[in-house]
N, C-alpha and C positions, 0 to 999 in steps of 0.2 A: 093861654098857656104858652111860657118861653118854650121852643124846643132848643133846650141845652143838653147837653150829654145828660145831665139827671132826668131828665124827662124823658131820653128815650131808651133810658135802661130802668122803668118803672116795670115791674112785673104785669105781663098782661093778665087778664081778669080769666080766671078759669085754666089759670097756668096749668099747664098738664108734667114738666119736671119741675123738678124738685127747685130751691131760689138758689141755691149753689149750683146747680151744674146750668141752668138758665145765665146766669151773670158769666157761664166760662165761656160758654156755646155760643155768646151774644158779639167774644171778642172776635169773630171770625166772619171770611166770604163765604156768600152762598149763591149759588143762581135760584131765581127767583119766575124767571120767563123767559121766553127765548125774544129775543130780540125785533123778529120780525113780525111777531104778532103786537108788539107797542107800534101802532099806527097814529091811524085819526079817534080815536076812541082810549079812555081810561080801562085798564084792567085789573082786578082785583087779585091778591097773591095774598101769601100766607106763610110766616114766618116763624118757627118759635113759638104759635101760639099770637103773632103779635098778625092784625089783619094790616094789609097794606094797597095802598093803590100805585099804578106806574101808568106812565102818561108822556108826551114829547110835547117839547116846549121849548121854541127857539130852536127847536133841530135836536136838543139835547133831551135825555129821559130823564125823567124825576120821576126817584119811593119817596113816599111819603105815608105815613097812617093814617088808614079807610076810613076818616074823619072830622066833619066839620064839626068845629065847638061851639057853634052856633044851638044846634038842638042836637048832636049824636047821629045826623045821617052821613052813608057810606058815599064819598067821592066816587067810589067807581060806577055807580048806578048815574053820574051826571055825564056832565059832555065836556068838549076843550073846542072853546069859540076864541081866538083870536090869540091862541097860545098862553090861553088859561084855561087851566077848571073850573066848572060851574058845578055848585052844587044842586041836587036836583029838586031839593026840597022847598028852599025858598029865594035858591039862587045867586048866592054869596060866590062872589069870583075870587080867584087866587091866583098870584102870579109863578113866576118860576122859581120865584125866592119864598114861597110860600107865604107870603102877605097878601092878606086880604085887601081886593081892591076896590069893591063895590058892595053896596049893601041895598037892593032894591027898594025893598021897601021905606027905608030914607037915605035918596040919594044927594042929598047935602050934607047931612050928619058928620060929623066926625068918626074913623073908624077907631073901633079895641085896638090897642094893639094884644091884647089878648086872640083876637085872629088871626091868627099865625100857623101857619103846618106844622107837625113835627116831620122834618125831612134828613132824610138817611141820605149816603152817599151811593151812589148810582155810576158805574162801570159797563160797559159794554166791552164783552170780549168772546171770542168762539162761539158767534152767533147769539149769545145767553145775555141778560141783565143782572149783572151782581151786586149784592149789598152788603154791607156788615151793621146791624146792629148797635154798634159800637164805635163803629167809625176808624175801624182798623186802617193800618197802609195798604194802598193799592199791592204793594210788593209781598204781601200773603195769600194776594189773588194763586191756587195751584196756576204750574206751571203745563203747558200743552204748545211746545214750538213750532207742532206739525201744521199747525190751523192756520200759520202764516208762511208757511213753506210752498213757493210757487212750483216747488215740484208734487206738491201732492194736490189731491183731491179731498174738497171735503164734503161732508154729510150729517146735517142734522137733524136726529129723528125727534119728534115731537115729547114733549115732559110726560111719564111714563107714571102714574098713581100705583104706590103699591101702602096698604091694609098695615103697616108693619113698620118696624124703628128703622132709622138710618144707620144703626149699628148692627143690627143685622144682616142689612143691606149689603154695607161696607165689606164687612168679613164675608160674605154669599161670593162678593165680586172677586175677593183674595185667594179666595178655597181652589186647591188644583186638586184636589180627592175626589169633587162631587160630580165631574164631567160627565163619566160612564154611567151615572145613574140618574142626576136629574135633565142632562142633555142629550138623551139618546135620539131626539127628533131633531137635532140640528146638527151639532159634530162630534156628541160622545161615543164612543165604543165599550161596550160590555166584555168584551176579551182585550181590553186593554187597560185595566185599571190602577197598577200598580205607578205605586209615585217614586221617582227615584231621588236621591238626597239632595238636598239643596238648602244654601247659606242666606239669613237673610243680616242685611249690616245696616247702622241707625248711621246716618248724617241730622246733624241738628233735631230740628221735629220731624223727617223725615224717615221712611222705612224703604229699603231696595232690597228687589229679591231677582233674582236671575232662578227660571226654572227650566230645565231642557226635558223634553221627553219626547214620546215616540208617539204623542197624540198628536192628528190633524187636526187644525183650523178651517179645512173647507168644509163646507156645508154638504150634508146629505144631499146626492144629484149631483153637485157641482165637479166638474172634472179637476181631479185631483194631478195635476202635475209633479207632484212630489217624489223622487226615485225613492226606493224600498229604505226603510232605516234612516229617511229621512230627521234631522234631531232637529223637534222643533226648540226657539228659543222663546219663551215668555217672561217679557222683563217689567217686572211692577217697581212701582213708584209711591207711594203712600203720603199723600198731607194732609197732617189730623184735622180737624176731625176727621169729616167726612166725603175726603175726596180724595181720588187714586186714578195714575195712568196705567193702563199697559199696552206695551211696545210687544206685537205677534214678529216673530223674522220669519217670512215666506222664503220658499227659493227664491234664485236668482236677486239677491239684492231686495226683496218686497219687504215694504215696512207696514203695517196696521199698526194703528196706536190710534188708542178710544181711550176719553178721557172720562170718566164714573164721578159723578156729583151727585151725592144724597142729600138733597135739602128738606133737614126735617121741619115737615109743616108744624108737625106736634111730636109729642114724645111718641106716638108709638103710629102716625101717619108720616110717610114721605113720598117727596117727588122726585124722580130721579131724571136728572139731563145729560145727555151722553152724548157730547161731539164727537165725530168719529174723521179720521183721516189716512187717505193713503197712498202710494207713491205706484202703485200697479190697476191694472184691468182697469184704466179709468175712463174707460168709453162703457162700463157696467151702469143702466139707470140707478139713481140715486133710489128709486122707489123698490129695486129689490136691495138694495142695503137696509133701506131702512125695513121692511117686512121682517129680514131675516134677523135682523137684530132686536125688534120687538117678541118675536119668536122667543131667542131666546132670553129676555127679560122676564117674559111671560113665564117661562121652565122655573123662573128662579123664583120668579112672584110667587108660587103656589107653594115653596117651600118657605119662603121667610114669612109670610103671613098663618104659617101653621106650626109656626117654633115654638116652644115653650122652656123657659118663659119669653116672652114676647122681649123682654128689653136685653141688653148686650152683657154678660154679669164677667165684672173685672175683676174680680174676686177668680184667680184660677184654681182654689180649690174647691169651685161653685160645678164644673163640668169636667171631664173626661177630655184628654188631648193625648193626640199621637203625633209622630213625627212629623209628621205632611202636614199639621197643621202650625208648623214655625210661623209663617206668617201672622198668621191669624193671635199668637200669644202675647208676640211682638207688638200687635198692633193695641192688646187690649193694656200690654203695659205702657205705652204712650199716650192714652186715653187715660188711665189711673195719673201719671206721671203733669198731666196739661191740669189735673184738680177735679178733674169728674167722680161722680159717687162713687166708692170701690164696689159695693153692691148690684149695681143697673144702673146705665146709663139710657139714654137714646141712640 
């Protein structure tokens, strides 16, 4: 099989959405792994429905599809000898260009060139491996400046399974209403619920909202340095699909900005990878960032794998909205607007 753009926007087998909003969601980055776990070994990932293996080679990482066309076994169950993949089956090599180099069992033969990978384009950025499907430009990669800012500190916590769509994901991570009730073991407040007004403005595919309130961002225990009436600022960033920054403003000058990647495995499974980066307390172990921020991933796990209905409905006279949910409207009309089903997406 050529891997030309037609072959790698074949619909995978047991597609979970719909063949339109698959072909939309295909032209887009996603992280896929985090970076430091593609070593000396292949690992297996999952995209869209579509399986995939990642692997280093010549120093560089290669996706490619969990694939040999030899008999249908998965690369990532084999090894990488000499800056190729071995398949595990009967042992077919490949190089970095995805061409088959060897064929054991007759090693004078001439080879297919029907053995060939279908290989994706492969980015390393904010610790993560990114792909598109499609073969979109690097410059649609979301944007996160902090991760290369020698004034900050970074943190990345491990790809996080949540049961649930990456559009509910998405909106879970937008929502400034749901603090006081689904985060009261990390930093919500039950006597502070109220959400006060706030604009959100569209640049290009983009969504920015500035929200101020009088919630804190330190964690339950954590000493709060903050004087009384403190206004905190939380400034989101939205790029469709499914990924979104926000910028916390601590006192004193303090920046938090955690970058939110929902990469849907399938229509109603995702992984979510979240660099996190900061310009304060950077002598704090990286291992209670990452605790407390699984924490609250977890708060939010329990509630988007218990939504109904499961998939994101863009359709707005499908649910109930209030004020406080601007963001989140906004977000579902740029989702309609990029060609996704009006009815449910992922």
């Amino acid at each position: 099989m050529n891997p030309s753009a037609d072959s790698r926007l074949q619909l995978p087998r047991d597609c979970t959405f719909t063949p339109n909003d698959w072909q939309v969601l295909a032209r887009y980055w996603y992280p896929i792994a985090i970076a430091g776990d593609i070593a000396d070994k292949p690992v297996a990932a999952k995209l869209l429905d579509v399986k995939l293996v990642c692997y280093r080679s010549r120093g560089n990482v290669v996706v490619a599809r969990d694939l040999c066309f030899h008999r249908g076994a998965p690369l990532s169950k084999g090894w990488i000898e000499n800056d190729e993949i071995v398949c595990p089956y009967h042992g077919f090599r490949y190089d970095c260009e995805g061409a088959c180099t060897a064929v054991p069992a007759h090693p004078g033969a001439k080879i297919s060139p029907k053995l060939k990978l279908i290989l994706y384009p492969a980015v390393e950025r904010y610790g993560l491996i990114w792909t598109s499907l499609a073969g979109a430009s690097e410059s649609a990669i979301p944007d996160f400046p902090a991760w290369d800012d020698p004034d900050y500190v970074n943190v990345l916590p491990p790809g996080f399974d949540i049961a649930g769509s990456a559009g509910r994901q998405m909106e879970g991570f937008l929502d400034v209403s749901h603090f006081a009730y689904v985060h009261t073991e990390t930093f919500g407040d039950r006597n502070n619920t109220e959400v006060p007004q706030y604009k959100v403005a569209r640049e290009g595919n983009e969504l920015r909202a500035d929200y101020w309130s009088t919630v804190s961002n330190y964690g339950k225990g954590q000493e709060n340095p903050a004087p009384d009436g403190f206004m905190w600022l939380r400034a989101f960033r939205v790029f469709a699909p499914f990924a979104a920054s926000l910028t916390v403003h601590f006192p004193n000058d303090g920046r938090l900005m955690i970058l939110n990647c929902a990469s849907p495995v399938s229509a109603r499974y995702t992984r979510l990878f979240s660099p996190v980066s900061r310009n304060f307390d950077k002598s704090v172990p990286a291992e209670d960032t990452i605790a407390f921020n699984l924490q609250v991933f977890a708060e939010d796990r329990e509630m988007v794998e218990a939504q109904t209905p499961e998939d994101l409905p863009l359709d707005l006279t499908a649910e109930a909205h209030i004020p406080a949910d601007r963001t989140s409207i906004a977000y579902r009309q740029l989702l309609t607007e990029l060609g996704l089903g009006r009815d449910y997406t992922s």
